[in-house]
C-alpha positions in Angstrom: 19.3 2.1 9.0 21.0 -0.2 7.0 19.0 0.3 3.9 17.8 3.6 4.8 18.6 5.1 1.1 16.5 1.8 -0.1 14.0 2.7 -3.0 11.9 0.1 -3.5 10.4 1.5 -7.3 12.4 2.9 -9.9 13.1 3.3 -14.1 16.2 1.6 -14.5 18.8 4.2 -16.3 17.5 3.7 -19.8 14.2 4.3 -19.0 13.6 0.7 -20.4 12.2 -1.4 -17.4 10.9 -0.9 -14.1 13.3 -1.9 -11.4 11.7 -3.2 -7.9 12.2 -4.6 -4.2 10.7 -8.0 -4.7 9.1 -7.5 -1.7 8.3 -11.7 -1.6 11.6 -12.3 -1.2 12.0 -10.3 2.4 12.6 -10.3 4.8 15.6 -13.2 4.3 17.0 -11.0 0.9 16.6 -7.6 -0.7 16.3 -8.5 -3.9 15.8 -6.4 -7.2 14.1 -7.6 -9.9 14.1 -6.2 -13.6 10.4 -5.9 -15.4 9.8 -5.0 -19.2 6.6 -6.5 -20.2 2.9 -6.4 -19.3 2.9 -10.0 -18.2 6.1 -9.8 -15.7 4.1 -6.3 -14.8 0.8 -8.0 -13.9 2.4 -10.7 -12.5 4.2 -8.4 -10.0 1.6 -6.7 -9.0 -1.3 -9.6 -8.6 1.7 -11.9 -6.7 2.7 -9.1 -4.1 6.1 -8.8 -5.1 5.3 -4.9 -5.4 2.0 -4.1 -2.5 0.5 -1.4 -0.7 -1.9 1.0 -2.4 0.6 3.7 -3.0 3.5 1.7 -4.0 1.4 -0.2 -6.7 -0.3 3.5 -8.0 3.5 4.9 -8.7 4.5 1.2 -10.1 1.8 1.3 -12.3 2.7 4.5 -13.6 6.0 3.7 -14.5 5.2 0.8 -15.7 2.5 2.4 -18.6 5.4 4.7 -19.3 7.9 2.0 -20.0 5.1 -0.1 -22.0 4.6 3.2 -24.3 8.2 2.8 -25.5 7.4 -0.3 -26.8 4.7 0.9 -29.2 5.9 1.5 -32.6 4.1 3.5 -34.5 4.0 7.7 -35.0 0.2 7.6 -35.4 -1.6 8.8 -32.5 -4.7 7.1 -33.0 -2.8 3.7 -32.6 -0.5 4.9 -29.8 -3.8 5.6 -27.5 -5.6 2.3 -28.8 -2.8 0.0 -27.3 -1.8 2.3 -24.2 -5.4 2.3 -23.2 -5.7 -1.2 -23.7 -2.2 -2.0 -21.4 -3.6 0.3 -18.8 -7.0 -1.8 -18.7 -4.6 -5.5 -18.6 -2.4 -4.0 -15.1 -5.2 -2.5 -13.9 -7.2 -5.9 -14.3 -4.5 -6.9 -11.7 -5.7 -5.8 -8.6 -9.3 -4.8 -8.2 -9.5 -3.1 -4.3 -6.5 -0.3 -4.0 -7.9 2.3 -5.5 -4.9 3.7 -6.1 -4.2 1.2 -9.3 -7.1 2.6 -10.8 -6.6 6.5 -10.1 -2.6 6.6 -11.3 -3.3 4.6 -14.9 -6.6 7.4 -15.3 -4.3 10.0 -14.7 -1.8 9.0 -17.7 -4.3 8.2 -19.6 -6.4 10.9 -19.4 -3.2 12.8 -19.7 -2.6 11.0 -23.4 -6.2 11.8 -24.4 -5.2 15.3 -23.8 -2.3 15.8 -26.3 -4.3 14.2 -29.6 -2.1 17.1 -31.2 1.4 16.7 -29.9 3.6 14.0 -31.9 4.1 10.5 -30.0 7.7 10.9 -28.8 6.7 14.5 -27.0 3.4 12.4 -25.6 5.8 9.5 -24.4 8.1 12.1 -23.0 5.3 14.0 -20.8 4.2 10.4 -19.7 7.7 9.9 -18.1 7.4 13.4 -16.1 3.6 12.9 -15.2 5.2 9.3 -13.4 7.8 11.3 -12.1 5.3 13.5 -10.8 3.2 10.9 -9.3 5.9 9.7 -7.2 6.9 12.9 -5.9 3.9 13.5 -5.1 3.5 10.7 -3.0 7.0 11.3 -1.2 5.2 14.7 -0.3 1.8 13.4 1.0 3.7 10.6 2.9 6.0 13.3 4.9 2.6 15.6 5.3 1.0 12.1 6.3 3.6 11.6 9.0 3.6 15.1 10.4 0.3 15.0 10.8 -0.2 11.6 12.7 2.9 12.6 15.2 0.7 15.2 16.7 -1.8 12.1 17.8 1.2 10.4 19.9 3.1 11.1 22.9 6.8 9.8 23.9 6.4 6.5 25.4 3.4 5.4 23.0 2.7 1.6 22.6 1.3 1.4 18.9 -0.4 -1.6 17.5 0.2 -1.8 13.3 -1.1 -4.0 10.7 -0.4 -4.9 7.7 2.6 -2.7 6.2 2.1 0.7 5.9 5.4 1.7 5.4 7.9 3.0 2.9 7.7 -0.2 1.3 4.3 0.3 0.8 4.6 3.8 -0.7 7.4 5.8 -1.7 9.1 7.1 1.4 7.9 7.5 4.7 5.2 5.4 4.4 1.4 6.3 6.1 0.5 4.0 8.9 4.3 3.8 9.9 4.8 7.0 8.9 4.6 8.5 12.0 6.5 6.5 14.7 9.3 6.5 11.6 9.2 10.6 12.0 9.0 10.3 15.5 11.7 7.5 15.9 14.3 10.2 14.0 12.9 13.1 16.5 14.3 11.3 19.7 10.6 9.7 20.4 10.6 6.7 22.4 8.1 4.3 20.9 7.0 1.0 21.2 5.0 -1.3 17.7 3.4 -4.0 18.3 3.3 -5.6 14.8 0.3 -7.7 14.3 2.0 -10.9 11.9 -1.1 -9.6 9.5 -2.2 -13.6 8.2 -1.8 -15.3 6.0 0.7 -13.3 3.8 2.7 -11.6 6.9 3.2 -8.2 5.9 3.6 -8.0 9.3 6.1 -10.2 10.2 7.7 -10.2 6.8 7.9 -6.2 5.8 7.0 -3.9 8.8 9.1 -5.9 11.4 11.9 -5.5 8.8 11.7 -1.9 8.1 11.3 -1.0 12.0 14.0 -2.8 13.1 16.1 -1.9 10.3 15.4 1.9 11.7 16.7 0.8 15.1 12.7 1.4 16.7 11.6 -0.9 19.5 9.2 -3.2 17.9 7.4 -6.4 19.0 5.9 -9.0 17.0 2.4 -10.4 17.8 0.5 -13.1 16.1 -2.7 -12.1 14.9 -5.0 -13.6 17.7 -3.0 -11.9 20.5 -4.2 -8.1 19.7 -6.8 -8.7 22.4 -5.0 -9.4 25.6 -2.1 -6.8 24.4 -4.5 -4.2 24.2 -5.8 -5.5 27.4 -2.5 -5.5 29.3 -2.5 -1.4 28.8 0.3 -1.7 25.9 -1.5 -0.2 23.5 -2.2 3.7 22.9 -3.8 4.0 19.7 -4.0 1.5 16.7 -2.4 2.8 13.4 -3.6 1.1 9.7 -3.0 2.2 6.4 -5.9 2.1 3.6 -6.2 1.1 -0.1 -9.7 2.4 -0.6 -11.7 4.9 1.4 -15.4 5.1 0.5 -17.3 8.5 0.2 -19.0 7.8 3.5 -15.8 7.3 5.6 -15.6 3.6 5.8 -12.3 1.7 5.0 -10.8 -1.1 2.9 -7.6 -2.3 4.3 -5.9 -5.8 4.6 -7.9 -8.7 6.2 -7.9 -8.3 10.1 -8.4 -4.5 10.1 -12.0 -4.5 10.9 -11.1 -7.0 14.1 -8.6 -4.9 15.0 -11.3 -1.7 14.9 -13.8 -3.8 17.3 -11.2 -4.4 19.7 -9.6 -0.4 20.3 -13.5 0.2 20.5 -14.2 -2.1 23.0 -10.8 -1.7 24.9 -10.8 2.2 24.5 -8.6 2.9 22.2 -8.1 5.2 19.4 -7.9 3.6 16.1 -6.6 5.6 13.8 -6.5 5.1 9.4 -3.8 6.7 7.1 -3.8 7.2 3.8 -3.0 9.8 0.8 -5.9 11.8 -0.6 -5.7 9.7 -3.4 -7.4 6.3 -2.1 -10.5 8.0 -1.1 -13.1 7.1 -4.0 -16.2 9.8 -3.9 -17.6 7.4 -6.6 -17.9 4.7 -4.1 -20.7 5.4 -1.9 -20.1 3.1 1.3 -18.0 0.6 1.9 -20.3 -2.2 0.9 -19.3 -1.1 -2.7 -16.1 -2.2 -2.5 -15.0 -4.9 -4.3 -13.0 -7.4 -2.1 -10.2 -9.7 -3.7 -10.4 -12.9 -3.2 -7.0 -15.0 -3.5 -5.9 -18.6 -3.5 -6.6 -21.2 -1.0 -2.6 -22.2 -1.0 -1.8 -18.9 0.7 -3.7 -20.6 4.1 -2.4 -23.6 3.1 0.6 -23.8 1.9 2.8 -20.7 1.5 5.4 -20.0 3.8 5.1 -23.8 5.4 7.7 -26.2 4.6 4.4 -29.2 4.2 1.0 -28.2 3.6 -0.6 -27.3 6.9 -4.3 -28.3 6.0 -6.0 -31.1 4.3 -5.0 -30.9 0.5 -9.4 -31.6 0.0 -10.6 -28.7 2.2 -11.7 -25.5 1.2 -10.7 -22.3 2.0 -11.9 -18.6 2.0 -9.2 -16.3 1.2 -10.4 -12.6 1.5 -7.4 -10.2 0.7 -9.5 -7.3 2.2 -12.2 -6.1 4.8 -14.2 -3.1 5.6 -13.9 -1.2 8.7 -17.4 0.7 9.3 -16.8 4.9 9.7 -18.5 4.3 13.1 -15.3 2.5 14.5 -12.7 4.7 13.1 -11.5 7.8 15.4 -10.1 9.6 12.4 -8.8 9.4 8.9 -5.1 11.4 8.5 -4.7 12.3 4.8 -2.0 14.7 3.6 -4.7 17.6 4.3 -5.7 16.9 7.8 -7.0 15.2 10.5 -11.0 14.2 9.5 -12.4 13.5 13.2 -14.9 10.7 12.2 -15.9 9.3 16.2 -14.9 11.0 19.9 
């Protein structure tokens, strides 16, 4: 792979700005793009130009820590006062990856902690505890992967959507995760990459990565899932996940819950990926969710050289769907397979 050594989040050398993939920009050019304030933070995230539930969780970390630096005062009361009140503006930014939410708790509830220790020491554990949270993620992603390789066979055909890759997180990725570790084992595998409307992480980000990595790929639109499943292509359907309710049901990117109908109806196992840390035990069902809703020139405009719809009509942009429990084989976290339907 030509970018194989590609990290796509990282503190630039001075531990001054977060340095990213603007992942916008692919799959035409890799380009990096340097952030050191909350607005070019927030903007990045709500604009896509750093996605996927774990990807934004370790951003978001970094991005608190470089903030921190900014703060200039030795008072502690102060320091939490505008931390806590950065931490509320990214997380404002995003409101259906859980995984937003869950890294900016754990520095600040890490902050809340050390009311004793002087400000430099507290800004000095909150670079290791983002350190920490990507590592982490590297770790669950390979666990992630390991596990999902025992659920396919050489010669798999494996239907994706959205980007679940190590674009999305840190490494491996979760939903990719998988034919990636199998792809470097001598698997032979087949992805059929569903473009994933109207954004394309699809066509734009997972086609990219996969045939980067040398794997036999093939790019579907989104309303052609059916007859490839029904041409016997398909083996099992992999998705990633940004939030997974306490009941089992699933939040991923808009066309996942189709996706789910069809395996069930054509046989096929559908399977979800994600790190323990999108499932939310205080979300009861998936009906709690809250789904984003984005703008109407993301149907309309974006990615078209002319507008491709009457400038007057309306439009209904949901960035998200649920996927009952009831239609989901199994969920693969870091800790196991949890066997949800036969």
């Amino acid at each position: 792979m030509k970018n194989r050594k590609l990290i796509n989040i990282r503190l630039s050398d001075d531990g001054a700005a977060v340095i990213i993939i603007d992942q916008t920009a692919l799959p035409n050019e890799t380009k990096y793009i340097t952030l050191r304030t909350a607005e070019e933070m927030y903007e990045a995230i709500y604009s896509l130009r750093v996605r996927g539930a774990p990807a934004i969780g370790i951003f978001a970390a970094y991005a608190l820590f470089v903030l921190a630096t900014q703060i200039k005062t030795d008072d502690y009361e102060i320091f939490l006062a505008e931390m806590s009140k950065q931490s509320k503006y990214l997380n404002s930014s995003r409101p259906t990856a859980v995984n937003l939410e869950t890294q900016l708790k754990r520095m600040t509830d890490m902050v809340e902690g050390m009311s004793n220790a002087p400000v430099t020491q507290i800004i000095e554990a909150m670079r290791a505890k983002a350190d920490d949270i990507y590592n982490e993620d590297v770790n669950m992603c390979k666990k992630i992967s390991e596990q999902g390789l025992a659920l396919i066979k050489d010669g798999y055909g494996i239907m994706t959507q959205c980007n679940a890759g190590p674009l999305a997180t840190s490494k491996y990725g979760t939903g990719l995760g998988p034919i990636i570790l199998g792809h470097e084992r001598g698997m032979k595998l087949h992805a059929y990459i569903n473009e994933t409307r109207p954004l394309l992480q699809g066509a734009r980000l997972t086609s990219y990565e996969l045939c980067e990595l040398g794997i036999d790929c093939t790019l579907i639109c989104d309303n052609m899932a059916s007859i490839v499943m029904s041409e016997g292509k398909i083996d099992a359907v992999f998705a990633g996940c940004d939030r997974i309710a306490a009941n089992g049901d699933v939040a991923n990117k808009i066309g996942t819950s189709g996706l789910a109908i069809l395996a069930k109806h054509y046989g096929i196992p559908f399977y979800i990926f994600g790190p323990s840390t999108t499932i939310d035990m205080n979300c009861p069902t998936g009906a709690d969710i809250e789904i984003e809703l984005r703008s109407p020139d993301e149907i309309k405009e974006m990615f078209y050289a002319k507008p491709m719809a009457p400038k007057s009509v309306s439009c209904y942009n949901p960035s998200f769907d649920v996927t009952p429990n009831a239609l989901i084989t199994a969920i693969i976290t870091e800790n196991g397979k949890f066997q949800q339907n036969l």
